[in-house]
C-alpha positions as CSV (number, residue, x, y, z in Angstrom):
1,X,0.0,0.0,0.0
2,X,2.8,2.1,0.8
3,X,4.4,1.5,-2.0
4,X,1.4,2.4,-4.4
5,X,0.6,5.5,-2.8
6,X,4.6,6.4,-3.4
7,X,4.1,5.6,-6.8
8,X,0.9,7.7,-7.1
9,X,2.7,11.1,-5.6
10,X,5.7,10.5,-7.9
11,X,3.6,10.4,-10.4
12,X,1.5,13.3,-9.4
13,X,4.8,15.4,-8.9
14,X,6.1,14.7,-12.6
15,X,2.9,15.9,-13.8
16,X,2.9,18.6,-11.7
17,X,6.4,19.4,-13.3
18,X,5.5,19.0,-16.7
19,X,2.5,21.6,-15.6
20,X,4.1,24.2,-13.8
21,X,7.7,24.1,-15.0
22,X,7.7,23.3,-18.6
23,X,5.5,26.7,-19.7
24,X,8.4,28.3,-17.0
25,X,11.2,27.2,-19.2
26,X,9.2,27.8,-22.6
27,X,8.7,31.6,-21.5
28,X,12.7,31.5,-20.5
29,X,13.8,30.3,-23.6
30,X,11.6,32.5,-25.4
31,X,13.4,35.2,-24.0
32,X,16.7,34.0,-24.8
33,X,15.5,33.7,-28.1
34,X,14.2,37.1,-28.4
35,X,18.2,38.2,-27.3
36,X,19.5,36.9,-30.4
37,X,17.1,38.0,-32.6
38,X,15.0,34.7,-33.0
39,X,11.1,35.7,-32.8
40,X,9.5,32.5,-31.9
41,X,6.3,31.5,-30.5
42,X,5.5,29.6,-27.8
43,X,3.0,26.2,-28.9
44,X,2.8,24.3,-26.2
45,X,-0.2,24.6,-23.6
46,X,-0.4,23.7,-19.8
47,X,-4.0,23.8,-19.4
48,X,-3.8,26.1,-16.4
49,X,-5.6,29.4,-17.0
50,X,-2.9,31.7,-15.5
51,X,-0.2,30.4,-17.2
52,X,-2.0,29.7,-20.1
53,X,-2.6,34.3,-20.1
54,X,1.4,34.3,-19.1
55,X,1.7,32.2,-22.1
56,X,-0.4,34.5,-24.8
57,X,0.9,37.6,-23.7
58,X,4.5,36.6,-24.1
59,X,3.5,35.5,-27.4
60,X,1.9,39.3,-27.8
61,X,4.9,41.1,-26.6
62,X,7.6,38.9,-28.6
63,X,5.8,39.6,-31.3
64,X,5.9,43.5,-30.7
65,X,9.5,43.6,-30.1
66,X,9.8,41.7,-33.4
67,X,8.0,44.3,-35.4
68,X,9.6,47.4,-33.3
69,X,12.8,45.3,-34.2
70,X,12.4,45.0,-38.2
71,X,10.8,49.0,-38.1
72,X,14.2,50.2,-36.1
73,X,16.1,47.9,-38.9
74,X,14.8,49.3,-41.3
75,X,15.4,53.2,-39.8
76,X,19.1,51.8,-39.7
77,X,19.2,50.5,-42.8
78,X,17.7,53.8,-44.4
79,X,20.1,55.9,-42.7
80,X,23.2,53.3,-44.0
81,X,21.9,53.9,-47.2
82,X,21.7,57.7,-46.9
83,X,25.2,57.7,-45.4
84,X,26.9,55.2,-47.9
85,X,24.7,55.9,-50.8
86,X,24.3,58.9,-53.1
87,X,20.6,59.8,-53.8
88,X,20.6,60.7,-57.7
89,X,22.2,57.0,-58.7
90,X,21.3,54.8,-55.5
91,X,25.4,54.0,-55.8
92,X,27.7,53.5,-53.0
93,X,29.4,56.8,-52.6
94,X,33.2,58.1,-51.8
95,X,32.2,56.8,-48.1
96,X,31.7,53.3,-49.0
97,X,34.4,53.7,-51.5
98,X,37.1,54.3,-49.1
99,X,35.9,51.8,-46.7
100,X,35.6,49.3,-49.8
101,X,39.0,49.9,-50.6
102,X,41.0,49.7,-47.8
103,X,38.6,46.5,-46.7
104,X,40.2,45.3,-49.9
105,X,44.0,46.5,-49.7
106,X,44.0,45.3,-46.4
107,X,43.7,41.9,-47.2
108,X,47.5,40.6,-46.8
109,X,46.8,36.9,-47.3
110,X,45.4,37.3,-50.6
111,X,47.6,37.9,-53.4
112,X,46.4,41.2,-54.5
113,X,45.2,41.8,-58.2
114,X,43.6,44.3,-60.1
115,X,43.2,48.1,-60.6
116,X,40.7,51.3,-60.1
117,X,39.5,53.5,-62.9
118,X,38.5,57.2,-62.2
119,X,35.7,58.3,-64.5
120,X,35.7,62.3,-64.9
121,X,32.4,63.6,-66.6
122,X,33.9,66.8,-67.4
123,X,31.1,70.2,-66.5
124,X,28.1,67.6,-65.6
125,X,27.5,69.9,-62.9
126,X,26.0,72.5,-65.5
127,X,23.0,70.0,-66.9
128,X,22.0,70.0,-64.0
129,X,21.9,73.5,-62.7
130,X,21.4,74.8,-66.6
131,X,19.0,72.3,-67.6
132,X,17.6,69.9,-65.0
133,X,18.2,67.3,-62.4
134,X,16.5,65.0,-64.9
135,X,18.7,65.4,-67.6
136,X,21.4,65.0,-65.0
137,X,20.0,61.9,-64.0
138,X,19.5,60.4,-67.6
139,X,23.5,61.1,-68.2
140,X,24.1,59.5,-64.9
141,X,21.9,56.4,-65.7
142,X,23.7,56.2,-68.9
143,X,27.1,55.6,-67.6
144,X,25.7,52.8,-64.9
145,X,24.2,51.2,-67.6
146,X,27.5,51.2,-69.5
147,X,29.6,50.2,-66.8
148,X,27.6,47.8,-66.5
149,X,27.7,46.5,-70.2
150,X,31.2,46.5,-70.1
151,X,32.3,45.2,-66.7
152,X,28.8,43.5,-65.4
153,X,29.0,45.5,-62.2
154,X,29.1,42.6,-60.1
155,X,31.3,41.6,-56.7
156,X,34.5,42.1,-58.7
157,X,33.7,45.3,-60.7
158,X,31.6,47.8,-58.1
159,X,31.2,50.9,-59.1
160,X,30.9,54.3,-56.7
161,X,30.1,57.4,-57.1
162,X,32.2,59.9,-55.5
163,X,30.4,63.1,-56.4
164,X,28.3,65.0,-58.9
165,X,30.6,64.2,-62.0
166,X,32.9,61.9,-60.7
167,X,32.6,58.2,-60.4
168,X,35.4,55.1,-59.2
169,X,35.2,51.6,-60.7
170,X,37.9,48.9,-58.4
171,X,38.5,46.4,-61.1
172,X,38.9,43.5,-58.4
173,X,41.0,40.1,-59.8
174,X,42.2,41.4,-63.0
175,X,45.0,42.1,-65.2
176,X,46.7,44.9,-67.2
177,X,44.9,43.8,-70.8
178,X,41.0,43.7,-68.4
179,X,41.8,46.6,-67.1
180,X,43.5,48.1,-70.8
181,X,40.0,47.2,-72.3
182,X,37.1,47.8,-69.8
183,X,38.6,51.5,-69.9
184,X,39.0,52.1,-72.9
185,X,35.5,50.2,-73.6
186,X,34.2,52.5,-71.5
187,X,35.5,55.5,-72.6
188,X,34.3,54.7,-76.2
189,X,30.6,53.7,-75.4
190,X,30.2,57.2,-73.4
191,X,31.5,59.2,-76.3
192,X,27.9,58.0,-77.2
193,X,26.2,60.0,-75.2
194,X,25.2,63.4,-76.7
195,X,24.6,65.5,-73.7
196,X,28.2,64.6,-72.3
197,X,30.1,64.9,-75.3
198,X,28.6,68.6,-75.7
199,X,29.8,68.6,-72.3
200,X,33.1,68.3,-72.8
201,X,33.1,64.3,-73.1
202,X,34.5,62.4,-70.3
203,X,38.3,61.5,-68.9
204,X,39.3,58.2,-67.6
205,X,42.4,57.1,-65.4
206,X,43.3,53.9,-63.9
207,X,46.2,52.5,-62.3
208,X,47.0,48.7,-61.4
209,X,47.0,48.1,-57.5
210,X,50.9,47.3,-56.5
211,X,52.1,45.4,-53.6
212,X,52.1,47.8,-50.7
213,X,49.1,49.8,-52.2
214,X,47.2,51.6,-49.5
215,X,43.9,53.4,-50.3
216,X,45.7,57.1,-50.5
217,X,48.5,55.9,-52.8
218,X,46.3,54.1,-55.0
219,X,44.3,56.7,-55.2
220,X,46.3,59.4,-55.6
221,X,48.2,57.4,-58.9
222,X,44.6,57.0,-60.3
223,X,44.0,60.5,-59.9
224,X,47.2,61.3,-61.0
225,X,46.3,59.5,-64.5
226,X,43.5,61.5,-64.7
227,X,44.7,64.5,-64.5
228,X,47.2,63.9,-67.2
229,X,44.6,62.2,-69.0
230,X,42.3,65.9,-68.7
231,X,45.6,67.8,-69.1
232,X,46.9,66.3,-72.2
233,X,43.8,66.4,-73.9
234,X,43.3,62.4,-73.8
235,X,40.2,60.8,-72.9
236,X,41.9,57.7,-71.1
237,X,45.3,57.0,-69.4
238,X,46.8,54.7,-67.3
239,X,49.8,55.1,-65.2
240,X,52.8,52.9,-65.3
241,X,53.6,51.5,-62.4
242,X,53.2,47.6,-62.8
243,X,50.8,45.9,-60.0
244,X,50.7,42.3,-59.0
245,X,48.6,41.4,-62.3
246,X,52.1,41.7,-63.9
247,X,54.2,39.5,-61.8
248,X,54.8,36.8,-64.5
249,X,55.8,39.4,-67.8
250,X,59.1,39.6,-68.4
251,X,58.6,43.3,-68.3
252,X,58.0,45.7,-65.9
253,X,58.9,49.1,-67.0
254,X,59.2,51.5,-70.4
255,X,63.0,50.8,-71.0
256,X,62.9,46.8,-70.6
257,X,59.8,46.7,-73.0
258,X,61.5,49.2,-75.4
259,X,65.0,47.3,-74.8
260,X,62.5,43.7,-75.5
261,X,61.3,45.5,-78.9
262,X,64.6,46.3,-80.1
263,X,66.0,43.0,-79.1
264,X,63.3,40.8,-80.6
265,X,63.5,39.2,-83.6
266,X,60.2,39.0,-85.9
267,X,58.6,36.4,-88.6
268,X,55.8,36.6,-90.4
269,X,53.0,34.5,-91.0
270,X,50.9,34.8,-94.0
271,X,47.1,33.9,-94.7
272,X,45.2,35.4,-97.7
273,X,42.0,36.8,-98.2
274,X,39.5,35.9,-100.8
275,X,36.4,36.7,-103.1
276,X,34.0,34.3,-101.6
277,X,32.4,33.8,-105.3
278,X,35.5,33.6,-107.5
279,X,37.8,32.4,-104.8
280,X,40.4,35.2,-106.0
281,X,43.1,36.6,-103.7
282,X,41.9,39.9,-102.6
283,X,45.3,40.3,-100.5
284,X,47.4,38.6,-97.8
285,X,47.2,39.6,-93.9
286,X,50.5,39.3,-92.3
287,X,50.2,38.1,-88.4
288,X,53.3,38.9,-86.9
289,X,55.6,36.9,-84.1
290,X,58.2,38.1,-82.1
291,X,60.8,36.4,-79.8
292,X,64.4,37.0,-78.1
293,X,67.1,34.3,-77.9
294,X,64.8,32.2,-79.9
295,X,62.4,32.6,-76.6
296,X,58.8,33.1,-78.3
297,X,57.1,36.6,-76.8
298,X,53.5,36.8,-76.4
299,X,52.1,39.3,-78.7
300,X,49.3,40.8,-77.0
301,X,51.0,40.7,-74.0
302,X,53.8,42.9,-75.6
303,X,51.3,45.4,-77.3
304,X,48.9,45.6,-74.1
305,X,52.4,46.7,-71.9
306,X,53.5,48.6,-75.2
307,X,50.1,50.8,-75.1
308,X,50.6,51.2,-71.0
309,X,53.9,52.9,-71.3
310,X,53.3,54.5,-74.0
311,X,56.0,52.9,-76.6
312,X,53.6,51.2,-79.4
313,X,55.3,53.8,-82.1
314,X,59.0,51.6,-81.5
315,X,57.0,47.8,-82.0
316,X,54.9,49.4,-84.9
317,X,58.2,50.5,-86.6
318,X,59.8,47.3,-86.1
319,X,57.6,45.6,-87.3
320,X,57.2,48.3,-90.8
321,X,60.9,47.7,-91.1
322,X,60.9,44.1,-91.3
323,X,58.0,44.0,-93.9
324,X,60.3,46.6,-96.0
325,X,63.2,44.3,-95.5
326,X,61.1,41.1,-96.9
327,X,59.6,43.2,-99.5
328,X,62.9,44.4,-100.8
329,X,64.1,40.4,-100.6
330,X,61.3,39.5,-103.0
331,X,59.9,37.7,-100.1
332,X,56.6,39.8,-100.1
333,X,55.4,40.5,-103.7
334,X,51.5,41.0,-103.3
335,X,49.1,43.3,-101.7
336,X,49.6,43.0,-98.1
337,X,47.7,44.0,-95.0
338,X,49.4,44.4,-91.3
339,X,47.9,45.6,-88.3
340,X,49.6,48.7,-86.4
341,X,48.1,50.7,-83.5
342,X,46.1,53.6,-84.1
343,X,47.8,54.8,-80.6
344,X,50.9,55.2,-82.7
345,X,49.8,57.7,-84.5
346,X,49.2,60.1,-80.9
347,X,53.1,60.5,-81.9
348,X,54.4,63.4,-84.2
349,X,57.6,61.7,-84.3
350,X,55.9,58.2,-85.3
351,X,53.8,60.2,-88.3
352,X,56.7,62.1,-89.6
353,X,58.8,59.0,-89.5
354,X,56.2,57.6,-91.3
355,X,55.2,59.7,-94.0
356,X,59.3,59.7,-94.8
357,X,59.5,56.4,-95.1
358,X,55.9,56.0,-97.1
359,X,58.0,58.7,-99.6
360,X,60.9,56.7,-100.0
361,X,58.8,53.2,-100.7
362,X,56.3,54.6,-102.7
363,X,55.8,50.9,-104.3
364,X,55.5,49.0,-101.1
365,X,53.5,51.6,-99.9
366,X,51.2,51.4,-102.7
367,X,51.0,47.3,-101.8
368,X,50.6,47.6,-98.3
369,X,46.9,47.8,-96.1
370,X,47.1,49.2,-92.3
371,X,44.9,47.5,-90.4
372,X,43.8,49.5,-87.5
373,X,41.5,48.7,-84.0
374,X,37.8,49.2,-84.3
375,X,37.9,50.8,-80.4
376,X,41.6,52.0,-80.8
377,X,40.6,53.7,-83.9
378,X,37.7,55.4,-82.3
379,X,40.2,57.0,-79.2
380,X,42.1,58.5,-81.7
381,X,40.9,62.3,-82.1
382,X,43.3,62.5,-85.5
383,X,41.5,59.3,-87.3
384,X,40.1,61.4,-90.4
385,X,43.1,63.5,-91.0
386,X,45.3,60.2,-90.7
387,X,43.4,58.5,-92.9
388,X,43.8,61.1,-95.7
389,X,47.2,61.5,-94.9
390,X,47.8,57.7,-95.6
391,X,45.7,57.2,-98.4
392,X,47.3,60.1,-100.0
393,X,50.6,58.0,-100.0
394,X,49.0,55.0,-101.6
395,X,48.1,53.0,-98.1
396,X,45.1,51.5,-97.6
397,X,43.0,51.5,-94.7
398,X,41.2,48.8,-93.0
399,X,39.0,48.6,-89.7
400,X,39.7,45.1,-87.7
401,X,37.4,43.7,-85.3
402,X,34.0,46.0,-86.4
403,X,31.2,45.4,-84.0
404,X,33.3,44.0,-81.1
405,X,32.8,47.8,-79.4
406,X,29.8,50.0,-79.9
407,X,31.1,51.8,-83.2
408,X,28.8,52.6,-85.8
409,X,29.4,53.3,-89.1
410,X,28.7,56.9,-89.0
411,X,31.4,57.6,-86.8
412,X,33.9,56.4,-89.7
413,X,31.7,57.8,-92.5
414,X,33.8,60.9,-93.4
415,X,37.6,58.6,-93.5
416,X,39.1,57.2,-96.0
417,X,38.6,53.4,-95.7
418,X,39.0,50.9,-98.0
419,X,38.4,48.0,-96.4
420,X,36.1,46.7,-93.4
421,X,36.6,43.2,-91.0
422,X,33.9,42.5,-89.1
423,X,34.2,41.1,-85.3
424,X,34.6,36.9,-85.4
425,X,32.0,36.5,-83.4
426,X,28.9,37.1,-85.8
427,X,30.2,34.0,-88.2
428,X,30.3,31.8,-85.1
429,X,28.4,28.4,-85.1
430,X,25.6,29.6,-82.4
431,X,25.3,32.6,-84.5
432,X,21.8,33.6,-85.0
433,X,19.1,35.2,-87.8
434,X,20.0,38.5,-86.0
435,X,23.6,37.9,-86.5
436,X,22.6,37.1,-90.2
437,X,20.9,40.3,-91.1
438,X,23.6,42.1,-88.9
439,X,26.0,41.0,-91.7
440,X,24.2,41.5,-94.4
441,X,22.9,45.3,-93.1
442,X,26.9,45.8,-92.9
443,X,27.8,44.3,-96.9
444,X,24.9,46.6,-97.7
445,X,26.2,49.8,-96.3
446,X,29.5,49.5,-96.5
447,X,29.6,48.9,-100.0
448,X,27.5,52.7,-100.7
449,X,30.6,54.1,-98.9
450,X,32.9,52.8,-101.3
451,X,34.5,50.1,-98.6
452,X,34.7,46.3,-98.8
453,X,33.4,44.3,-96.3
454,X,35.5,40.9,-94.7
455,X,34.3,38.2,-93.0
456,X,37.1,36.3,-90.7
457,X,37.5,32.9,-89.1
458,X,35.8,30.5,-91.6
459,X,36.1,27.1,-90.9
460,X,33.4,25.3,-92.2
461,X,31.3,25.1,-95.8
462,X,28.4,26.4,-94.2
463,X,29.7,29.4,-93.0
464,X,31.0,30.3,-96.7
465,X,27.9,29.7,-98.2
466,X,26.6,32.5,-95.0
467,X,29.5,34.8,-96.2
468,X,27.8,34.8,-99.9
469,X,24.8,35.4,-98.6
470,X,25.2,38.4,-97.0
471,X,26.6,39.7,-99.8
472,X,30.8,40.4,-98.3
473,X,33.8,41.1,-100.2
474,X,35.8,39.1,-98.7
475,X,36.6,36.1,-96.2
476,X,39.2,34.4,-94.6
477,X,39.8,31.6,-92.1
478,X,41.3,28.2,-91.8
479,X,38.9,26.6,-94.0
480,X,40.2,28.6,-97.0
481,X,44.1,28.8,-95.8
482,X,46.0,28.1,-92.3
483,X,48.7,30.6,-91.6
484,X,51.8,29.8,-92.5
485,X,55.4,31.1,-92.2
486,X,56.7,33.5,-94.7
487,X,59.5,31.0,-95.2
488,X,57.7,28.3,-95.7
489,X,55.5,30.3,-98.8
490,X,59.2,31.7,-100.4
């Protein structure tokens, strides 16, 4: 008997327990919960009125601290945004910049890699108090939207705005030739926009992050760039220092990539171009390979470090010399086309050289096509009178890559072009009905101005067949010819 009525109380005691104590340690860990932010609600009942009240309104007031909690969030969030944020783009401003910046820079166990580009909208500041703040705000929605075309904006690419005209893009995890090309991308798409360009256009300078980079020094290069860049009368340079994206290149400076150009050794490789219908050799493009001590050089790596410091007039003469060399050996007899860079011609020096040796070759020059840039052509402020200038000594002018930037044709309407290669990528396999018409709009217009349309990078039947379609002059591409050595052809 004893023993049952033990059992009974100890039963009796557990329930009471599970009664009383369990809604005590639901409303206790509730309001731990409610400490670190977790809003949760109490489920369980105990069946007792009181604490079944205690219960509901500890529900109630978790509840209200949740909602006083997401409306103070939000008041904190607002006033983040309003500090960190500028009103007329909804970008992170020269606050968050900074802060961005050295966050990044201060990262010591990451190899560092990349560079910032200063965009200068020169006078914006008089659409908006001469005209309006929304014609402000279009031009300021126009270069977010290119920026974002050309970089995609995204973690590695953020953009700020630092103040009414001025705006900094940190290029994160990139080299000298992405940060060469978003820039000068850049720079070309804007000289699209009307109401800047009447403006004044814009300015751009970048500069690659180097090893003990903090946010002042980087800064200051960048600004230092664009200062020359406004100064000089350029819409884009970048300053030479050589960051951690350049740790591999053999070199580092002006004087060793001069000292590499003078050093080098170059061979030719030849590949012609044809009529698509009569198969006819319209001319031969030379591609052109350098190396010292027999070591091959990377070409684009030596032009992209040759347009940084500033020395692509010494590798485009070179490279003229050596195709005057062949020519006078007999080992060039045709028409020939070679690419140069239109920065080259930024140079007096470079043009008079130039023109001098044009007079004293008047039969090479009369056999020779200078293939020039689409977007390196359209930085060059000189492009019409050097066109004229050329093709008043015999040369030839050609447009390489047309449609890889934002071009259009207008903007080379009033040169003196003879010939026109459109971008690679519009003959590719995935290439589409729009890609279709785009070539044949292009044959179509080209040919009322006079110029000769050619399509690259054939390598299949199919895309021949496209090529006469649309109507080109000319094509080329390992299915009508692999390059091959000068050499090998003599």
């Amino acid at each position: 008997m004893t023993l049952f009525v033990g059992v009974i109380a100890w039963a009796m005691g557990i329930a009471l327990i599970n009664i009383v104590l369990k809604p005590i340690l639901a409303v206790k860990n509730q309001a731990a919960a409610v400490t670190n932010k977790h809003f949760t609600q109490i489920t369980d009942h105990s069946g007792i009125a009181e604490f079944e009240q205690l219960i509901e309104v500890h529900n109630s007031m978790t509840t209200q601290i949740q909602a006083l909690f997401s409306q103070q969030q939000k008041q904190l969030d607002d006033l983040k945004d309003n500090l960190y944020h500028e009103a007329s783009s909804g970008l992170p401003n020269r606050e968050y910049f900074q802060l961005t910046l050295a966050d990044f820079l201060n990262r010591k166990s990451e190899r560092l890699m990349g560079g910032l580009v200063m965009i200068h909208l020169n006078d914006l500041t008089k659409l908006r108090h001469d005209q309006s703040f929304s014609a402000y705000q279009d031009v300021i929605s126009y270069v977010v939207k290119v920026v974002e075309r050309v970089t995609g904006m995204g973690k590695n690419a953020p953009l700020f705005q630092l103040n009414e005209q001025d705006f900094a893009l940190l290029l994160l995890h990139q080299g000298t030739s992405d940060i060469l090309e978003s820039s000068k991308l850049i720079v070309r798409q804007l000289e699209d926009c009307e109401p800047l360009e009447q403006l004044g256009g814009c300015f751009v300078g970048a500069s690659e992050i180097l090893e003990h980079d903090t946010s002042v020094s980087l800064t200051k290069r960048t600004d230092e760039a664009l200062k020359y860049a406004k100064k000089s009368h350029k819409r884009f340079y970048m300053d030479k220092s050589t960051g951690e994206s350049n740790n591999n290149t053999l070199f580092k400076s002006k004087q060793e990539v001069v000292h590499a150009i003078e050093r080098s050794r170059v061979e030719f490789f030849t590949q012609p171009v044809i009529d698509p219908i009569s198969g006819e050799k319209l001319f031969t493009e030379l591609y052109t390979k350098l190396s010292i001590d027999e070591q091959p050089l990377s070409l684009p790596q030596v032009l992209i470090l040759a347009e940084k410091f500033e020395v692509t007039p010494a590798l485009d003469k070179k490279v003229l010399m050596e195709v005057e060399k062949h020519y006078q050996l007999g080992a060039l007899k045709d028409k020939i086309s070679i690419n140069i860079s239109a920065f080259s011609f930024d140079s007096e020096v470079f043009q008079t050289w130039l023109i001098k040796w044009l007079n004293e070759e008047p039969a090479l020059a009369k056999n020779i096509i200078l293939e020039f840039d689409e977007i390196d052509l359209a930085h060059t402020s000189n492009a019409r009178d050097i066109s004229f200038k050329l093709a008043n000594h015999g040369i030839e002018i050609a447009i390489d890559h047309f449609g890889r930037g934002s071009s259009s044709l207008s903007r080379f309407s009033d040169m003196k072009l003879h010939w026109l290669k459109v971008d690679s990528r519009y003959i590719q396999k995935d290439s589409t009905d729009n890609n279709r018409d785009y070539l044949k709009m292009i044959c179509e217009l080209v040919s009322k101005l006079g110029v000769k349309a050619i399509i690259p990078n054939i390598e299949s039947d199919e895309q021949i067949e496209l090529a006469k379609e649309v109507g080109c002059a000319g094509i080329q591409g390992f299915k009508i010819a692999k390059p091959i050595s000068i050499f090998e052809q003599v």
